[in-house]
C-alpha positions in Angstrom: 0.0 0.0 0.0 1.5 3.2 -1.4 2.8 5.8 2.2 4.7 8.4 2.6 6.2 6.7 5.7 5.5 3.5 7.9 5.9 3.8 11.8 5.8 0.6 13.2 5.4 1.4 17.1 6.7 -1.3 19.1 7.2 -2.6 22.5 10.2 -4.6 22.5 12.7 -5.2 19.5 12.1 -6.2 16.2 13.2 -8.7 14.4 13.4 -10.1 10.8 9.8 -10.1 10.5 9.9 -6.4 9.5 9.9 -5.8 6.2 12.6 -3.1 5.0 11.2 1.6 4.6 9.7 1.0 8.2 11.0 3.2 11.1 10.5 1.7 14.6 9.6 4.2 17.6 9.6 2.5 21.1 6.1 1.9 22.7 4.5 4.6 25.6 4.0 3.7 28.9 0.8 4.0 30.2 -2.6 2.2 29.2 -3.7 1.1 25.4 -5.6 4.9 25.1 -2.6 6.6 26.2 0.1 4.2 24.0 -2.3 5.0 20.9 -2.8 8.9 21.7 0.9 8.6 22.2 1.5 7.1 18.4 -0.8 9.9 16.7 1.6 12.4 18.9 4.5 10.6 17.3 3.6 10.5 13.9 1.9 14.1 14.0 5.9 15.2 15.3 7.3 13.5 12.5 4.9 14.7 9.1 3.0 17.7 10.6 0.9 18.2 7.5 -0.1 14.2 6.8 -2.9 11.9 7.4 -2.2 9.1 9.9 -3.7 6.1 9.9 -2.8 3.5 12.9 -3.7 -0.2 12.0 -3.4 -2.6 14.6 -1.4 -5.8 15.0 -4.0 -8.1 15.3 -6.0 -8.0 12.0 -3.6 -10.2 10.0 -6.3 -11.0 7.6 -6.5 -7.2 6.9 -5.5 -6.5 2.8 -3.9 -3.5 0.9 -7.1 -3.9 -1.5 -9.1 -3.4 1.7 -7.9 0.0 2.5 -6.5 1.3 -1.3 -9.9 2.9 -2.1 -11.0 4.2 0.7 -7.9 5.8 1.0 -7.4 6.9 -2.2 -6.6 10.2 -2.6 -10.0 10.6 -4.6 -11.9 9.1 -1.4 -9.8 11.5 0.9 -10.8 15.4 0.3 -13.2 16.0 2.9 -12.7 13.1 5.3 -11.0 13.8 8.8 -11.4 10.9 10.1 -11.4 7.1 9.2 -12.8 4.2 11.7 -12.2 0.4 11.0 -15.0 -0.8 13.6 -13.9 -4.6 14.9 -16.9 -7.5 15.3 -17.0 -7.5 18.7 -17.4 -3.6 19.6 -13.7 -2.2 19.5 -11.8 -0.7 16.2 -9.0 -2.1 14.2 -7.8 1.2 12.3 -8.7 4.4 13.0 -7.0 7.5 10.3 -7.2 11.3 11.0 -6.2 13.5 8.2 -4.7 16.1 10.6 -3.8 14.8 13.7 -1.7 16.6 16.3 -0.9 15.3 19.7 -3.8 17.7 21.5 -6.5 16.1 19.0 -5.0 12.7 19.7 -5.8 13.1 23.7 -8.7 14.7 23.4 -10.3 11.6 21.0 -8.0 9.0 23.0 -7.5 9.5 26.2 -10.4 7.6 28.4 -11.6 5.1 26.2 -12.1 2.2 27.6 -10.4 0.1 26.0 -11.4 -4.0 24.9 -15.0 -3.7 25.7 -18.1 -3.7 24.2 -18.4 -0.3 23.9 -14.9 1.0 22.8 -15.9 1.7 19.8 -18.9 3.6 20.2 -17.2 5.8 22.9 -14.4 6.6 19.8 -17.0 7.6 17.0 -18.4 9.6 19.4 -15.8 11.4 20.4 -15.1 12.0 16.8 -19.0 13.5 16.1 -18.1 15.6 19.1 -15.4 17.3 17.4 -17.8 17.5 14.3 -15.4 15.3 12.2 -16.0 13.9 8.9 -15.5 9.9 9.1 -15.1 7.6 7.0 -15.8 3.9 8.0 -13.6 1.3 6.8 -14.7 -2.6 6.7 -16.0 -4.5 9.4 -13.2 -6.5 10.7 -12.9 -10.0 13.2 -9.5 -8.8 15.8 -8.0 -11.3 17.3 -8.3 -11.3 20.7 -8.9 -15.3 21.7 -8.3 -19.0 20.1 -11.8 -18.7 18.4 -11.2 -15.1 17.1 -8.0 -16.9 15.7 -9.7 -19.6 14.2 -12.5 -17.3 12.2 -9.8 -15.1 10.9 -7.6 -18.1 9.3 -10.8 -19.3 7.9 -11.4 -16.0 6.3 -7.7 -15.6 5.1 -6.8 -19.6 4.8 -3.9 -19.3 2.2 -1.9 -16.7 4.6 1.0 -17.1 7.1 -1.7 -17.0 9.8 -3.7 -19.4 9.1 -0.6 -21.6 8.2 0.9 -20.6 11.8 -2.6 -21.1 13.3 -2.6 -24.9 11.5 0.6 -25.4 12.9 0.0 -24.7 16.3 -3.9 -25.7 16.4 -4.9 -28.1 13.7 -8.7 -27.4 14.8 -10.9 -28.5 12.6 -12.3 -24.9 12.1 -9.2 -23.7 10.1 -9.5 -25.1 6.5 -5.9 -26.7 5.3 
C-alpha cells in the first residue's frame, strides 16, 4: 500500500519479521488509550501536515485492497477521520487527516479500552469534534483461540492461518 512513511510502534525489538522503509519508535507507557494517543503524537511530530492512519497488529487478515480505495486520494478530500470498527465492539484502524498530539488526547485519552463499547465511545468522540469519518470494513481482531480460528478461515492461504494450523490443527481452520 503506497505511504509516505510507515511507523511501526513497538514494544520490545524487532526482528526479521519487518519488512525493509519502516522506522521503529519505542512503545509509551501507560494504558492502550494513552500508547495510541501517544502514536498519533509521534507520527503528527514526525509529518506535521499528513494523514495518519494507525492499523493494529491483530488484523492479520486485513489486505492492501481493503484499504487502497478508501484511502485513495480521490476518497480523501473532505474526510477527517477514518474508523475500521472490529466484530466485537472495538476498532482495528482508526485514520485522522490532521492529527496533532492535543487532537489525539482529546479523542483517546479515556476510552475504555477492549470492551463492548470502545468503539462507540471513539465515533463519538469524533462526532463531538464535528469530524468527517469515513468507516472502513467491518473486521474480526484477534483477541482469543476462536477469534484466531474465524480469521484463518477467512484468510486460509496466509501465514496466519498456516501458523494457526501449525500450532492448532482445529478443525475450524480449513488446510
Amino acid at each position: 500500500m503506497p505511504a509516505g512513511r510507515r511507523l511501526l510502534v513497538l514494544d520490545g525489538e524487532p526482528g526479521e519479521w519487518l519488512p525493509p522503509g519502516w522506522e521503529v519508535v519505542p512503545q509509551s507507557g501507560g494504558g492502550l488509550d494513552e500508547r495510541l494517543a501517544a502514536a498519533f503524537a509521534h507520527a503528527a511530530a514526525a509529518a506535521p501536515d499528513a494523514p495518519a492512519l494507525l492499523v493494529g497488529m491483530d488484523t492479520p487478515q486485513l489486505a492492501a485492497a481493503a484499504l487502497a480505495e478508501p484511502l485513495s486520494a480521490a476518497r480523501r478530500a473532505g474526510v477527517d477521520a477514518w474508523y475500521g470498527p472490529a466484530a466485537d465492539g472495538g476498532f482495528w484502524a482508526l485514520g485522522l487527516a490532521r492529527p496533532t498530539p492535543e487532537s489525539a488526547v482529546r479523542l483517546l485519552r479515556g476510552v475504555p479500552m477492549s470492551a463492548p463499547d470502545t468503539g462507540a465511545v471513539l465515533l463519538e468522540r469524533l462526532a463531538a469534534e464535528e469530524l468527517t469519518i469515513r468507516q472502513l470494513p467491518v473486521l474480526v481482531d484477534v483477541d482469543v483461540i476462536q477469534d484466531a480460528r474465524l480469521v484463518a478461515a477467512e484468510a486460509p492461504h496466509t501465514r496466519f492461518a498456516e501458523r494457526l494450523r501449525a500450532a492448532d490443527p482445529a478443525p475450524e481452520v480449513p488446510r
